[in-house]
C-alpha positions in Angstrom: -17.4 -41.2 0.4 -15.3 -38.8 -1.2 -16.6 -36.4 -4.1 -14.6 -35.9 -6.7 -16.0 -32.5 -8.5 -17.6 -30.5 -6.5 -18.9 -28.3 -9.5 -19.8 -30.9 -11.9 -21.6 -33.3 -9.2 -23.8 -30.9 -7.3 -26.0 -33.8 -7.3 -23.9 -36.0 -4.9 -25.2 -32.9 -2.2 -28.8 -32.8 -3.2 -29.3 -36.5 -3.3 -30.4 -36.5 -7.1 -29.5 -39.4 -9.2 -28.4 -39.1 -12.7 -30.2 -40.5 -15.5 -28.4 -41.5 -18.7 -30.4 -38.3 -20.0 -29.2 -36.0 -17.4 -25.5 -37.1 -18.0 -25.8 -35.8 -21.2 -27.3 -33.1 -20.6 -24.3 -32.1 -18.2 -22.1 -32.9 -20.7 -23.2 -30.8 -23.5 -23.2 -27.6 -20.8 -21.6 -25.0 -22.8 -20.0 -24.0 -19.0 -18.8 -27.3 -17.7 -16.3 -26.5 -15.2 -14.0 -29.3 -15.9 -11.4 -30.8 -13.8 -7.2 -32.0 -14.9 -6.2 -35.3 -13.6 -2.6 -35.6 -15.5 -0.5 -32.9 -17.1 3.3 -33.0 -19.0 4.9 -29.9 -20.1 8.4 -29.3 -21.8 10.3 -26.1 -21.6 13.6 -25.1 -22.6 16.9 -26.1 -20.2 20.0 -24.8 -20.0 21.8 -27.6 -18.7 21.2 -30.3 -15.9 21.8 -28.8 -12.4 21.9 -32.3 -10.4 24.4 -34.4 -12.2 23.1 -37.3 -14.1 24.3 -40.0 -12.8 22.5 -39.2 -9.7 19.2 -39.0 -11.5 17.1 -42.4 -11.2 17.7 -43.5 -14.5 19.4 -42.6 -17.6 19.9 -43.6 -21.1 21.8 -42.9 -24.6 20.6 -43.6 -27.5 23.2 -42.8 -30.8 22.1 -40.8 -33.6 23.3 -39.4 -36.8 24.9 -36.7 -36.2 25.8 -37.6 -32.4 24.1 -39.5 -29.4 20.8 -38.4 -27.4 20.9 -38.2 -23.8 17.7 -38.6 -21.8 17.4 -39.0 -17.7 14.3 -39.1 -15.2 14.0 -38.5 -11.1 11.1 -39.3 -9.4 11.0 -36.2 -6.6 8.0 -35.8 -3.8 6.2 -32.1 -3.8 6.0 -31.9 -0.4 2.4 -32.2 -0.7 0.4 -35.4 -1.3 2.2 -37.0 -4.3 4.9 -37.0 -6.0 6.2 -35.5 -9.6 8.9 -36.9 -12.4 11.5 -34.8 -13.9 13.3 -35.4 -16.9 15.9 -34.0 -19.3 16.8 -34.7 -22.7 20.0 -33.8 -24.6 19.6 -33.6 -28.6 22.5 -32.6 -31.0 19.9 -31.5 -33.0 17.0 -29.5 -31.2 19.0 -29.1 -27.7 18.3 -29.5 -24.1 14.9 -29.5 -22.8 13.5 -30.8 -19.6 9.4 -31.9 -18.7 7.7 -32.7 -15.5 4.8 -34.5 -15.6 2.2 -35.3 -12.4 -0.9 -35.8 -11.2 -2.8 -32.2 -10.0 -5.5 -34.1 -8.2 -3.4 -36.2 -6.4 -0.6 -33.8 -5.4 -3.0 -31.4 -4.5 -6.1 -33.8 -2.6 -4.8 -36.6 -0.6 -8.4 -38.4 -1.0 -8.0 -37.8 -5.0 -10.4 -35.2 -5.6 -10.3 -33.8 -9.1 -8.1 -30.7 -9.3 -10.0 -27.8 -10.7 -7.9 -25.6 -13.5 -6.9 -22.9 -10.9 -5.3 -25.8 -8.5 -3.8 -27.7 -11.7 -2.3 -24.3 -12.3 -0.9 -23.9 -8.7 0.1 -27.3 -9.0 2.0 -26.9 -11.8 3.7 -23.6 -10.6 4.7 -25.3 -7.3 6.6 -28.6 -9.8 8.6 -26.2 -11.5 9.9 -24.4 -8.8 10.5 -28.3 -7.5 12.0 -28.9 -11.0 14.8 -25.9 -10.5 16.7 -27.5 -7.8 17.2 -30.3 -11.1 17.4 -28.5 -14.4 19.1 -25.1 -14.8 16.3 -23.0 -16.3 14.2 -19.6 -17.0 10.2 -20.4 -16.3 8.4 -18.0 -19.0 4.9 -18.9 -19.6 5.4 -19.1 -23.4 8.5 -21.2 -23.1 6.2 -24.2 -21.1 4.5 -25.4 -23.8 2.2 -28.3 -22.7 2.7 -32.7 -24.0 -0.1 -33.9 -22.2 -3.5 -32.8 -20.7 -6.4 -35.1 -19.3 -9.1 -33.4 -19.4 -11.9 -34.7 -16.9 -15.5 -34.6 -15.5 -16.9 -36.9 -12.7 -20.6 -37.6 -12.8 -23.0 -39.2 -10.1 -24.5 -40.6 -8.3 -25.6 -42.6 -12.0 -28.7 -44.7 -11.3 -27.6 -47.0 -13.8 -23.4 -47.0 -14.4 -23.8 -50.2 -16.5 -26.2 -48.2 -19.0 -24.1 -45.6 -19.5 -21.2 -47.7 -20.3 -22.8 -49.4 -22.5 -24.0 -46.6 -23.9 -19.8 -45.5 -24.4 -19.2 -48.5 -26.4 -20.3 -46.5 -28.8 -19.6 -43.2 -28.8 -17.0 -43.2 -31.4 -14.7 -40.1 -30.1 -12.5 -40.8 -33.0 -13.4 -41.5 -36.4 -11.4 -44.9 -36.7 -11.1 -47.2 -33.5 -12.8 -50.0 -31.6 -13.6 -49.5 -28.3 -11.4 -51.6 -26.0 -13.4 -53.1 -22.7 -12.2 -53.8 -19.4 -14.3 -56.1 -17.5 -15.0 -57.2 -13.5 -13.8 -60.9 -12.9 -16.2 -61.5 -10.4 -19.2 -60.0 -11.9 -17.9 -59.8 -15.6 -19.8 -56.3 -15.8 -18.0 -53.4 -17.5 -15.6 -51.6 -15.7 -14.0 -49.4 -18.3 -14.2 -48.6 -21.9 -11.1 -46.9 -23.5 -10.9 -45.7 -27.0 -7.2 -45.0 -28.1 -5.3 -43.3 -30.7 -1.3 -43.6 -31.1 -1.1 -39.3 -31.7 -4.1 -37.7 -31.0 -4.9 -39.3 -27.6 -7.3 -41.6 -25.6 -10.7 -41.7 -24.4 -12.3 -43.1 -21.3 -15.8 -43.9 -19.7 -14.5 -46.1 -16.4 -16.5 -46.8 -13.1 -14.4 -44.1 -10.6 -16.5 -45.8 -7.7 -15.0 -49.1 -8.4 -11.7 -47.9 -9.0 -11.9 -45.5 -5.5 -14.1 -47.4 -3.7 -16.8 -45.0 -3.5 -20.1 -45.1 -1.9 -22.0 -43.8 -4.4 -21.8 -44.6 -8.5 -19.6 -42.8 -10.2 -19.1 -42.2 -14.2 -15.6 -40.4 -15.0 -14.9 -39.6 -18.6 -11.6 -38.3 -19.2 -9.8 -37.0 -22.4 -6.3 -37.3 -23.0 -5.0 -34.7 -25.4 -1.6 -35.4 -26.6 0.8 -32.7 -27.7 -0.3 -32.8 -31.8 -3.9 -31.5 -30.8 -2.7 -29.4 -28.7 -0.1 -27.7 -30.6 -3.1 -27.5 -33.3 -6.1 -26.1 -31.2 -4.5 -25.4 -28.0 -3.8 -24.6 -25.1 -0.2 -24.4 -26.9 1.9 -22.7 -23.3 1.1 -22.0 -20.0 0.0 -18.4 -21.4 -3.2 -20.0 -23.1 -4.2 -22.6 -20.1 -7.7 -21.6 -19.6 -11.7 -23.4 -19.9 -12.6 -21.3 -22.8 -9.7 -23.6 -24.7 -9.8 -27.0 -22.7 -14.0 -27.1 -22.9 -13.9 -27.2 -26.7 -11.2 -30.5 -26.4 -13.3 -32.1 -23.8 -16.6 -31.1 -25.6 -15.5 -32.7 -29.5 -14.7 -35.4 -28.0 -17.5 -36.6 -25.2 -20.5 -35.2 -27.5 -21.1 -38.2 -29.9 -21.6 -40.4 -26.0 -23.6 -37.2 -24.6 -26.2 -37.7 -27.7 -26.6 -41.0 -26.9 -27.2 -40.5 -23.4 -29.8 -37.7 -24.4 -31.9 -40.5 -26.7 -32.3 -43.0 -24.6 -35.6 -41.9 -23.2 -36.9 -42.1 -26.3 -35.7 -45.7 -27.0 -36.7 -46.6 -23.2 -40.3 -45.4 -24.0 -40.4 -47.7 -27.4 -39.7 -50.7 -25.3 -41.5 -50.3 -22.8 -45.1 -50.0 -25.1 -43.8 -53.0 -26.7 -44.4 -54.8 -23.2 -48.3 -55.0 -21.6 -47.2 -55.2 -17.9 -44.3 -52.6 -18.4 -46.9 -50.3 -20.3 -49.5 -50.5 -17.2 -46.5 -50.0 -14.7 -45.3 -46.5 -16.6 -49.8 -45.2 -16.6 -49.6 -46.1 -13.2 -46.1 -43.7 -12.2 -47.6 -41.0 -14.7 -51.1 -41.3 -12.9 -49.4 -41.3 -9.9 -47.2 -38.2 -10.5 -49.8 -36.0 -12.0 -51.9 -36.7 -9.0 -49.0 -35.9 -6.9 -48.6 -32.7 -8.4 -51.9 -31.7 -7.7 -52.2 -32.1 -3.9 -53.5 -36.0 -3.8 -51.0 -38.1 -2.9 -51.8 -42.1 -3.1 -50.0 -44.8 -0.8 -47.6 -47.2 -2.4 -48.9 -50.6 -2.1 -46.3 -53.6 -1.7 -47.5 -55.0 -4.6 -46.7 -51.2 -7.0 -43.0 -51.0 -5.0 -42.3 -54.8 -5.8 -43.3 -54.0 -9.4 -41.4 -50.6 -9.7 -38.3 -52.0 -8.0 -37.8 -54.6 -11.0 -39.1 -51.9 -13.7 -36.3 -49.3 -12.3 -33.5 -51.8 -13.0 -34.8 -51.9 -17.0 -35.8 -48.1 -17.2 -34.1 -46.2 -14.5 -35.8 -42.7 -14.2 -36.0 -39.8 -11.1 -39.7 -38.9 -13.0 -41.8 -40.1 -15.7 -40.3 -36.6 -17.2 -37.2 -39.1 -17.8 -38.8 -41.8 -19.5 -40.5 -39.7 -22.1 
């Protein structure tokens, strides 16, 4: 098993599942030390320093007042993945060049989330890549960022399918329908993806499925294009820093994070509408207060039968969480 965030999944260590409760309660952390899976930043060029028509592929497309000229390279980092490098020609705003990558996979070869300090040595060790390319000055408030997923890996979840149902509707944008991707085998929900054509995308996928992960894994991950950022930042490389990217990741994961805190509530209201679910939840309360004070009572086949099926309907650590 490989775990993704070491600072947001302490939980993988300690052996404590995650409630739908307790993932929003991680979310809404004021001090969540979030993780960057992709990146794309543009930056001034002074001209292409590897002709173009050695490049991988490139394009013209005519314009007004003249023709645009636009290539890309695909170049290995020397580290575990590899970057893309491009350059665009425009009579009207110039030459620029971008490189955009993947911090957790250049950096992790078993894709660990890349913490902001590694995304930022990541991105320092691209550009010096991107100079044996484009002919250029690297000044932090030239780079100005296009692209920035903004992540957090949660788990283990005791019940992944909850929570994604729960995602369906957490409405990160005010306009848009959430758009599913389901399992073929099992038909269960796999990812939910809420997109925009400007401001970005939002997703709540299974990581575990996707990686192949022992344990269950929830990733939500926030794409912020280039209009947000140029609006709330981080605008450069000067500005990258949590006290900006939190705020991003935060507007748009706390509408699911609610959710996740209420369901307790609406667990408990359908339990007491059940007789032998109501009996089952005195029985774990009885059981845990008894526990707490010094007298522990033996499991019966018969209560761990009974608990096994009621776990799959109300998944909880303590009757704290069902409360």
């Amino acid at each position: 098993m490989s775990t993704y965030n070491n600072a947001t999944t302490k939980e993988f260590q300690n052996g404590i599942w995650l409630t739908t409760a307790d993932i929003g309660k991680r979310l809404l952390c004021p001090d969540i030390n979030i993780g960057i899976d992709k990146m794309k930043v543009v930056f001034p060029v002074v001209s292409p320093r590897l002709p173009l028509n050695q490049w991988d592929s490139k394009s013209i497309r005519k314009m007004k007042y003249g023709a645009s000229e636009t290539a890309h390279i695909h170049v290995p980092t020397d580290l575990h993945s590899e970057c893309s490098i491009g350059y665009n020609w425009n009579p009207v705003k110039g030459r620029i060049g971008w490189v955009e990558f993947n911090p957790s996979k250049v950096m992790h070869s078993d894709g660990h989330l890349a913490d902001i300090g590694e995304a930022y040595e990541c991105l320092d060790h691209v550009l010096n890549i991107a100079t044996g390319y484009l002919n250029f000055h690297i000044d932090a408030e030239d780079v100005s960022f296009h692209r920035l997923d903004v992540t957090v890996d949660l788990g283990p979840v005791i019940d992944l399918q909850r929570a994604l149902y729960l995602a369906r509707s957490a409405r990160p944008y005010l306009r848009g329908k959430p758009e599913l991707t389901l399992n073929q085998k099992t038909l269960e929900v796999e990812t939910v993806m809420f997109k925009t054509r400007r401001t970005g995308t939002v997703l709540f996928y299974d990581k575990s499925a996707e990686a192949g992960l022992d344990e269950p894994t929830l990733r939500v991950e926030v794409q912020v294009l280039r209009r947000e950022l140029m609006k709330k930042g981080p605008r450069n490389l000067g500005e990258f820093s949590l006290d900006l990217l939190r705020p991003l990741f935060l507007d748009r994961v706390a509408t699911f994070a609610t959710l996740c805190m209420g369901t307790p509530k609406a667990q408990t209201d359908q339990i007491l509408q059940n007789k032998s679910d109501t009996n089952h939840l005195v029985s774990v309360a009885g059981r845990e207060l008894l526990g707490t004070n010094g007298l522990e009572i033996p499991k019966t086949d018969h209560f761990v039968k009974v608990d096994r099926k009621f776990k799959k309907n109300y998944p909880y650590n303590s009757v704290c969480d069902l409360l």
